[in-house]
Structures are given as structure tokens and as C-alpha cells.
MMTF fields as JSON, N, C-alpha, C and O atoms, coordinates in Angstrom:
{
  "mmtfVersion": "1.0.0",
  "mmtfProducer": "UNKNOWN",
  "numBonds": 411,
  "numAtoms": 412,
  "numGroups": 103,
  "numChains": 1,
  "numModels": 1,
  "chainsPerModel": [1],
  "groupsPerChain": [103],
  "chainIdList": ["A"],
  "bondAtomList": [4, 2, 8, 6, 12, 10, 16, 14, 20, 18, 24, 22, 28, 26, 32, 30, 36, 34, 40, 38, 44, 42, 48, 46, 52, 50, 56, 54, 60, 58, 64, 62, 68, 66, 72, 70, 76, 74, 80, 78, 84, 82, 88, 86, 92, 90, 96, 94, 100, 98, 104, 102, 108, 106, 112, 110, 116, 114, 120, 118, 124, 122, 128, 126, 132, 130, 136, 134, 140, 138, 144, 142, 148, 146, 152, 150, 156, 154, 160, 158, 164, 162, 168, 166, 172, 170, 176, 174, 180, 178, 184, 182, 188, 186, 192, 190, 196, 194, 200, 198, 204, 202, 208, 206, 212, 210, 216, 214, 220, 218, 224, 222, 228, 226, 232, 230, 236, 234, 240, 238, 244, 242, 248, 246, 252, 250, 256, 254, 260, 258, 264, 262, 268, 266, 272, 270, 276, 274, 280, 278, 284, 282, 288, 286, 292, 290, 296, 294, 300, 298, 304, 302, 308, 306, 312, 310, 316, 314, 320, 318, 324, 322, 328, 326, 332, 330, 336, 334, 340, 338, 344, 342, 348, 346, 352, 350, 356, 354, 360, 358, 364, 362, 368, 366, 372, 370, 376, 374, 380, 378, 384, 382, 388, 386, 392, 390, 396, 394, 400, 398, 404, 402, 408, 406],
  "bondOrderList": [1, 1, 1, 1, 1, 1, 1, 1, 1, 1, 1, 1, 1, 1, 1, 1, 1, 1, 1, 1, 1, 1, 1, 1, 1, 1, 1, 1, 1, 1, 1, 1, 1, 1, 1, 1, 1, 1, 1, 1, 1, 1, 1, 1, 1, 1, 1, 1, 1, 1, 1, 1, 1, 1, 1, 1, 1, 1, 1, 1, 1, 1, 1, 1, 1, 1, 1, 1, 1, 1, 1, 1, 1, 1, 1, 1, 1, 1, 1, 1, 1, 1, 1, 1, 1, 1, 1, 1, 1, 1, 1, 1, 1, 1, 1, 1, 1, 1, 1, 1, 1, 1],
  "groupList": [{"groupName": "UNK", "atomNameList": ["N", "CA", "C", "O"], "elementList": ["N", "C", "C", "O"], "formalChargeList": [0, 0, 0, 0], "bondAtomList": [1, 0, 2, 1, 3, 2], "bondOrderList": [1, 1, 2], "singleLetterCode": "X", "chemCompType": "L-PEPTIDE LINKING"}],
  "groupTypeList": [0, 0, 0, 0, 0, 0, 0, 0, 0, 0, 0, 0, 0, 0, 0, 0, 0, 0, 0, 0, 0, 0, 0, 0, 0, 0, 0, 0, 0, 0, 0, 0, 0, 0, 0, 0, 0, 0, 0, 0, 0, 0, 0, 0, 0, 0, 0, 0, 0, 0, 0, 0, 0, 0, 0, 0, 0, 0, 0, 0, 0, 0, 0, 0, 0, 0, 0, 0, 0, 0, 0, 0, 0, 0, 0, 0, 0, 0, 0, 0, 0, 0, 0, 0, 0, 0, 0, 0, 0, 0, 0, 0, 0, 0, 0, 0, 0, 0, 0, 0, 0, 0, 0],
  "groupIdList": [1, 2, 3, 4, 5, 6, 7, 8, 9, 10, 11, 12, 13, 14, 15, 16, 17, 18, 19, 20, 21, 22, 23, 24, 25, 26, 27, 28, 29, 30, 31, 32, 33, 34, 35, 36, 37, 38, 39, 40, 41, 42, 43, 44, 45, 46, 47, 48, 49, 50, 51, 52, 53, 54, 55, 56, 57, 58, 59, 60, 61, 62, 63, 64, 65, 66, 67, 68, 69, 70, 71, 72, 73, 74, 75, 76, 77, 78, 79, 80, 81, 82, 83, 84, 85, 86, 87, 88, 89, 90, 91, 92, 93, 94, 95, 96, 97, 98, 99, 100, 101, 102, 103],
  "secStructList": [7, 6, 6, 6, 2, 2, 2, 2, 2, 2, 2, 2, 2, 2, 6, 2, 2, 2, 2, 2, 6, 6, 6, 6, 7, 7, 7, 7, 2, 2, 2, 2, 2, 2, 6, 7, 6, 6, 1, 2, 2, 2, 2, 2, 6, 6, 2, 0, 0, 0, 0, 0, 4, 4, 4, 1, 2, 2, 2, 2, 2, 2, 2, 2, 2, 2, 2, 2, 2, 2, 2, 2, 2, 2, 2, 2, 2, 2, 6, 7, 2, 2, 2, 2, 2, 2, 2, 2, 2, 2, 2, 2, 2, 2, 2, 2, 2, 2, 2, 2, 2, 2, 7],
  "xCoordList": [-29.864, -28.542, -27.594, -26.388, -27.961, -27.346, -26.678, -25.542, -27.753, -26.988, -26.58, -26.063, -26.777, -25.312, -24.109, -23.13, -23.98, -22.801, -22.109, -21.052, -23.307, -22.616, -22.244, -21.581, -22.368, -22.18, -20.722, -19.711, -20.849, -19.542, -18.526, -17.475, -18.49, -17.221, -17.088, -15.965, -18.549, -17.722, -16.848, -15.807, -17.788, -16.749, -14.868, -13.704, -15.179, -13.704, -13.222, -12.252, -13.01, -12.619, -12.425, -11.311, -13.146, -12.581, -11.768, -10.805, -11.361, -10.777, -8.884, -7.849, -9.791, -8.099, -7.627, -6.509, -8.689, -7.984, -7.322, -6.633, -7.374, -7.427, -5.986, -5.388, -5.568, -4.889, -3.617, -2.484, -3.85, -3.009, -2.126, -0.916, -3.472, -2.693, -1.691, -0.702, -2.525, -1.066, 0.074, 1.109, 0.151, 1.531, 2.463, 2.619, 3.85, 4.655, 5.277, 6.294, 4.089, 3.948, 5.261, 5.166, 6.27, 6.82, 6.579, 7.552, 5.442, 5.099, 4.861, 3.945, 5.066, 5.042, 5.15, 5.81, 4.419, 5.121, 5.444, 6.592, 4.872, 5.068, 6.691, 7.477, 6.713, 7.989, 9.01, 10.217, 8.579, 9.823, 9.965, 11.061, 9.21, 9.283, 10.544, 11.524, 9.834, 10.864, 12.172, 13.208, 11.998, 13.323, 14.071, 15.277, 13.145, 14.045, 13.36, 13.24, 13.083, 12.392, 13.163, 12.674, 15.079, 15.125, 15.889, 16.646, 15.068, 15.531, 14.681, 13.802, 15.065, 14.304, 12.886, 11.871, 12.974, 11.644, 10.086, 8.968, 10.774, 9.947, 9.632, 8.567, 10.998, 10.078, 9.293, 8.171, 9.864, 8.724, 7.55, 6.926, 6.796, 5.45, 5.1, 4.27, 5.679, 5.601, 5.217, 4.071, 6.087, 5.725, 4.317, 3.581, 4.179, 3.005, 1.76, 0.681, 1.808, 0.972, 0.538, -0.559, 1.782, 1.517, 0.598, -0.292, 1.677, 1.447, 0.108, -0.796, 0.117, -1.137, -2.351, -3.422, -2.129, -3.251, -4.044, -5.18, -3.42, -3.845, -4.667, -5.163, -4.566, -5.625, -6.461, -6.786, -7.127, -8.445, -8.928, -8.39, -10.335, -11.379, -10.714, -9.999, -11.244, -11.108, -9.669, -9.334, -8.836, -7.298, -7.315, -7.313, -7.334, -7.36, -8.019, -7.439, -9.228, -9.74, -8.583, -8.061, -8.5, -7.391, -6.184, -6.231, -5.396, -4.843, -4.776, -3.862, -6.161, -6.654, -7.082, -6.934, -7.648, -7.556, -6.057, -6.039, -5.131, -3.971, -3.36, -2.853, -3.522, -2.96, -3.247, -2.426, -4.78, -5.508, -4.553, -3.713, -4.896, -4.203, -3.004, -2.724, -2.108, -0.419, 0.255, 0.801, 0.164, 1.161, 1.108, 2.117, -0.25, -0.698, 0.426, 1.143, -0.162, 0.551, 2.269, 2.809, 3.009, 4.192, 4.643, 5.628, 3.964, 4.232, 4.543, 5.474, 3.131, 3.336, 4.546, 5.017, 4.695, 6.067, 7.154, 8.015, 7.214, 8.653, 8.62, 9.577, 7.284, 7.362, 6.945, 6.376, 7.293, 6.423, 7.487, 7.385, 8.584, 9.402, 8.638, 8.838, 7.921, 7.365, 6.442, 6.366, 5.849, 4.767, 5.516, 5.053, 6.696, 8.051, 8.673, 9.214, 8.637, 9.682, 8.461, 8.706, 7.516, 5.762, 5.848, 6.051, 5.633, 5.711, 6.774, 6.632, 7.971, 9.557, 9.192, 9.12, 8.941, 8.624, 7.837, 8.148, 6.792, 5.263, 5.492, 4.942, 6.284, 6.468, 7.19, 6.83, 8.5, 9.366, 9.126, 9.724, 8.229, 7.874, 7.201, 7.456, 6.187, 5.091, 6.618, 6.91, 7.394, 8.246, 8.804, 8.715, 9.383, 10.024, 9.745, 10.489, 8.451, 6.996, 7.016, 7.499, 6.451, 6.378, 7.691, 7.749, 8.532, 9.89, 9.975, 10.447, 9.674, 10.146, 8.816, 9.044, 7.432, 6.374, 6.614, 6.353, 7.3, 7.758, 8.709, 8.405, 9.894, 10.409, 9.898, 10.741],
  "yCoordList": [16.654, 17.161, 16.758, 16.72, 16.513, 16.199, 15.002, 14.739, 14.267, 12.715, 12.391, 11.29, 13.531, 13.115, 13.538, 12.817, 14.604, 15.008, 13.839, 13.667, 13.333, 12.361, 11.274, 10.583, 10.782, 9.405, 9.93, 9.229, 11.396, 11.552, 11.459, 11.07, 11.644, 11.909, 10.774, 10.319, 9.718, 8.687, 7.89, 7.286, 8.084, 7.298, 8.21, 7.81, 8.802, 10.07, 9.918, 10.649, 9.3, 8.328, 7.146, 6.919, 6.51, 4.75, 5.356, 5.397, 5.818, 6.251, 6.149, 5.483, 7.78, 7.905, 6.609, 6.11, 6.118, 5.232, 3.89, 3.242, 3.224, 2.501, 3.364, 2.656, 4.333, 5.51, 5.22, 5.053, 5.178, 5.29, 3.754, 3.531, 2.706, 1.008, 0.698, -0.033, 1.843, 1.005, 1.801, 1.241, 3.554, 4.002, 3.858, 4.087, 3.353, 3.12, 1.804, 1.32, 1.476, -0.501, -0.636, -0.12, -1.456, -1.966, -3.169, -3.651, -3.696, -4.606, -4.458, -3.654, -4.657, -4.463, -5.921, -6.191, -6.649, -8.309, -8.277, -8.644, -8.012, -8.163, -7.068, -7.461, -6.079, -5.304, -6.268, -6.291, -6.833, -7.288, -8.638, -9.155, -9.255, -10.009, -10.144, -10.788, -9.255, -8.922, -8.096, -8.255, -7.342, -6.625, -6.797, -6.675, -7.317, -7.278, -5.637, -4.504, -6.014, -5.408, -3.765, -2.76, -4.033, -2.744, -1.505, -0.547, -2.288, -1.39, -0.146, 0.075, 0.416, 1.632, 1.583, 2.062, 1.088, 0.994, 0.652, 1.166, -0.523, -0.853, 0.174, 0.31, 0.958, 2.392, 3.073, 3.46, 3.278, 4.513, 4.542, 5.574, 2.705, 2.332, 1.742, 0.845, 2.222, 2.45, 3.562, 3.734, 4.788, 5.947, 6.366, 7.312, 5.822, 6.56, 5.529, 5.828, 4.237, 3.971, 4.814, 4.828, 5.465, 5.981, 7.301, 7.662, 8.021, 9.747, 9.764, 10.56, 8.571, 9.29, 8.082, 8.474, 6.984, 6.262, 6.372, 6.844, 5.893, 5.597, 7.33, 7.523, 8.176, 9.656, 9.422, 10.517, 8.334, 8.267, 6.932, 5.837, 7.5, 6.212, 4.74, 3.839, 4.911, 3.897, 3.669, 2.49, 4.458, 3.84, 2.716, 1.599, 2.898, 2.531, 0.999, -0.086, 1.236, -0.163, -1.269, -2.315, -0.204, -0.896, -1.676, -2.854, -0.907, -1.392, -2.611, -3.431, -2.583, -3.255, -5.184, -6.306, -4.656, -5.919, -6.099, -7.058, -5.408, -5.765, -6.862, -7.909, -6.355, -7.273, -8.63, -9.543, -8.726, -10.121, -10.779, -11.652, -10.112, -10.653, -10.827, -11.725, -10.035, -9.837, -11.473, -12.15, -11.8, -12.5, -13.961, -14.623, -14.35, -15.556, -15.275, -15.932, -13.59, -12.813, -12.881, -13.487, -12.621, -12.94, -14.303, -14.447, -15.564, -16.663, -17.007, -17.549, -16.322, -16.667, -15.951, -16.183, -14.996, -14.319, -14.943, -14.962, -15.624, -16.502, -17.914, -18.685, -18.154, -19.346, -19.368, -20.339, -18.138, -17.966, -16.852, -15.74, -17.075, -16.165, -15.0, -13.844, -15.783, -14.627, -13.858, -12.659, -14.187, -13.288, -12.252, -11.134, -12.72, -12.31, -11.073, -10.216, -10.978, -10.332, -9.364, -8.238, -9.706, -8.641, -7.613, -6.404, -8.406, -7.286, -6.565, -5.543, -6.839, -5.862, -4.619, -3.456, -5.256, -4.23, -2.987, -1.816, -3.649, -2.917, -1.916, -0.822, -2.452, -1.932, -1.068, 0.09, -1.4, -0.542, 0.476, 1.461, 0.587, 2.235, 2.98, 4.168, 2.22, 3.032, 3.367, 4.563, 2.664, 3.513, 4.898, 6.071, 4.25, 5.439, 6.522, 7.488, 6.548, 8.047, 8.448, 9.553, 7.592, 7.608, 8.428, 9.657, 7.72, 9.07, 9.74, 10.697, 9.893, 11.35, 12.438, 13.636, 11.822, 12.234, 13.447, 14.595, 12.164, 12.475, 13.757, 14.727, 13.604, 15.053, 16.85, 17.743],
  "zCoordList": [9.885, 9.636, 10.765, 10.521, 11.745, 12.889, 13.143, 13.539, 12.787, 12.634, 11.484, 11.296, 10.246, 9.466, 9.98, 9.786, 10.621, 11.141, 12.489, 13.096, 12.43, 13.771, 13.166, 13.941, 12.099, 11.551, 10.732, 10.677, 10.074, 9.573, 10.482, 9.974, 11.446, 13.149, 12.988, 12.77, 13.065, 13.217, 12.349, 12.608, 10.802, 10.098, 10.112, 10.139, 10.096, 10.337, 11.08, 10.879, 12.31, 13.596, 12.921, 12.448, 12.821, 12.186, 11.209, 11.975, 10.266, 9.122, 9.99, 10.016, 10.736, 11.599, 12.243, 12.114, 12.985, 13.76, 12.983, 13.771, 11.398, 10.812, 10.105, 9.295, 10.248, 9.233, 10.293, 9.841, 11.534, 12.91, 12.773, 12.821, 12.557, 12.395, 11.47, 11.426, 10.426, 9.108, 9.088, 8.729, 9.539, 9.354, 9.662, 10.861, 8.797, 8.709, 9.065, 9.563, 8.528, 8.881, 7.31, 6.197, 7.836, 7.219, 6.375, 5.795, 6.237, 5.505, 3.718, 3.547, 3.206, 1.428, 0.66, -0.343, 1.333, 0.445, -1.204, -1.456, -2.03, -3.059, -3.782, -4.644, -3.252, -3.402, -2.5, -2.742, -1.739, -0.955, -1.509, -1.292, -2.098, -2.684, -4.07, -4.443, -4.351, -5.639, -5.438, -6.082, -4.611, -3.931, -3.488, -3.698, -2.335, -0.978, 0.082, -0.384, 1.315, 1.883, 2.066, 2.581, 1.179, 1.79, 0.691, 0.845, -0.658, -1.666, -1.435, -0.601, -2.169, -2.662, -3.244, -2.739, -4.1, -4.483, -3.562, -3.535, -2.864, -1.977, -0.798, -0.196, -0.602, 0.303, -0.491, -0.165, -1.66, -2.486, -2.232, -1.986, -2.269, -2.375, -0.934, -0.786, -0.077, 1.33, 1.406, 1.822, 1.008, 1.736, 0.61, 0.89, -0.201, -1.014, -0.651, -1.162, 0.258, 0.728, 2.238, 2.796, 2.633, 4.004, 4.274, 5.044, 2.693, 2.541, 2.025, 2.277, 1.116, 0.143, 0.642, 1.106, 0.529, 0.505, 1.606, 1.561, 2.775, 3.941, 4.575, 5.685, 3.596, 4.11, 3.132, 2.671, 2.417, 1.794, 2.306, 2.468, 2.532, 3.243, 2.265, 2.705, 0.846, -0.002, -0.038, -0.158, 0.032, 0.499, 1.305, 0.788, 2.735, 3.793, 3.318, 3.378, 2.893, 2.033, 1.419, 1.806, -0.018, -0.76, 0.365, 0.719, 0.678, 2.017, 2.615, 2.715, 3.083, 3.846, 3.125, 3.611, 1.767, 0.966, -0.004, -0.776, 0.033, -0.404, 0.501, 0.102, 2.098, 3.113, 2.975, 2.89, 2.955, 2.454, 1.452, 1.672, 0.2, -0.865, -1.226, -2.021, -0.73, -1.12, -0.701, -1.572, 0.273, 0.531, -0.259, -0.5, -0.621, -1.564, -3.204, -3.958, -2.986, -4.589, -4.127, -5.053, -3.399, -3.183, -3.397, -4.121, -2.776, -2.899, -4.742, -5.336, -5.225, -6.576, -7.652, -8.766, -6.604, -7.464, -7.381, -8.26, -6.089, -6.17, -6.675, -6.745, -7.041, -7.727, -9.228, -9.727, -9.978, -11.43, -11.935, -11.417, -12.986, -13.084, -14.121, -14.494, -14.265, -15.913, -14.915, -15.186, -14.018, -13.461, -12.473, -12.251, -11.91, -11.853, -12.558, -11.86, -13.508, -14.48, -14.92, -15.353, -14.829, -15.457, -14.424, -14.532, -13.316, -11.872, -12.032, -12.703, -11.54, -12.096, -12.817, -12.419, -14.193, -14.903, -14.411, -14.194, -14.33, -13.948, -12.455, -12.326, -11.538, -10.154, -10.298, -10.085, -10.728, -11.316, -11.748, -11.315, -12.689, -13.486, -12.482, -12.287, -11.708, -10.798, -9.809, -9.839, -9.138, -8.071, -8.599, -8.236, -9.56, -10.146, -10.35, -10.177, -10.816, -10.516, -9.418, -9.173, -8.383, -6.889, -6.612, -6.559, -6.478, -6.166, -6.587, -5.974, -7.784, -8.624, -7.996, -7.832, -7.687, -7.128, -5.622, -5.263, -5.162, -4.051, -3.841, -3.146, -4.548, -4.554, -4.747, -4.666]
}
């Protein structure tokens, strides 16, 4: 029982300390992509990566492989209008939750 409790501290430490790197990291490529880094929307899915994601282990994950992946996925947004105009859509509705979430 002991050294589960010690392995939980620790993962609960890497968690925080990984929780500590990303808050309020201004980075969002794919909203800023489509936005612009300083609409609205693109905070929404900032702060609901900050508030909500980044306090679950598997958040922090997601996160963590979004970074990987986003910016390849940005490139392709500015060069693909239909994949373009899918995202819009699609981002769009999730912000709009997200804020309304938020209140």
C-alpha cells in the first residue's frame, strides 16, 4: 500500500508540474489559424484547455500530443479551404458551448 501511495505523489507531481508548463500558454495554432490568435473563440478553447483539461492526467496528454500535431494541422488549414471552412464550422460550435460553459 505504501508504494502505491508513493508512485501516486509521484505521478500527481509530474501531473502538477506538466499542469504548471502549459497554463496560460498562449499557443492554440489551429484557432489561430483560423482566427487569428486574438478572437474570442480562440480564448474560449484556451481557457477550457487551461480550466478543464490541463487538471486531468489524460488532458495534459491530449495537450501534449495536440502540440505535436497542431501546427502540421494549421499549415493544412491555410492551405485547404474546405478543410478550412469544416474546422470553422466544427470549432465554432464547440467555442460557443465553451463560453456559454464558462459563464
Amino acid at each position: 500500500m505504501r508504494d502505491g501511495t508513493e508512485v501516486h505523489a509521484e505521478l500527481h507531481r509530474e501531473a502538477l508540474s506538466q499542469l504548471a508548463a502549459h497554463a496560460g500558454d498562449r499557443r492554440c495554432f489551429v484557432a489561430s489559424a483560423l482566427w487569428g490568435s486574438a478572437d474570442p473563440r480562440t480564448d474560449a478553447l484556451r481557457a477550457w484547455r487551461d480550466r478543464w483539461l490541463l487538471k486531468r492526467r489524460w488532458g495534459v496528454a491530449a495537450v501534449g500530443l495536440y502540440y505535436r500535431l497542431s501546427p502540421s494541422l494549421a499549415v493544412m488549414v491555410a492551405r485547404a479551404p474546405r478543410l478550412r471552412a469544416v474546422l470553422d464550422i466544427v470549432l465554432s460550435a464547440v467555442a460557443r458551448q465553451l463560453a456559454l460553459w464558462r459563464e
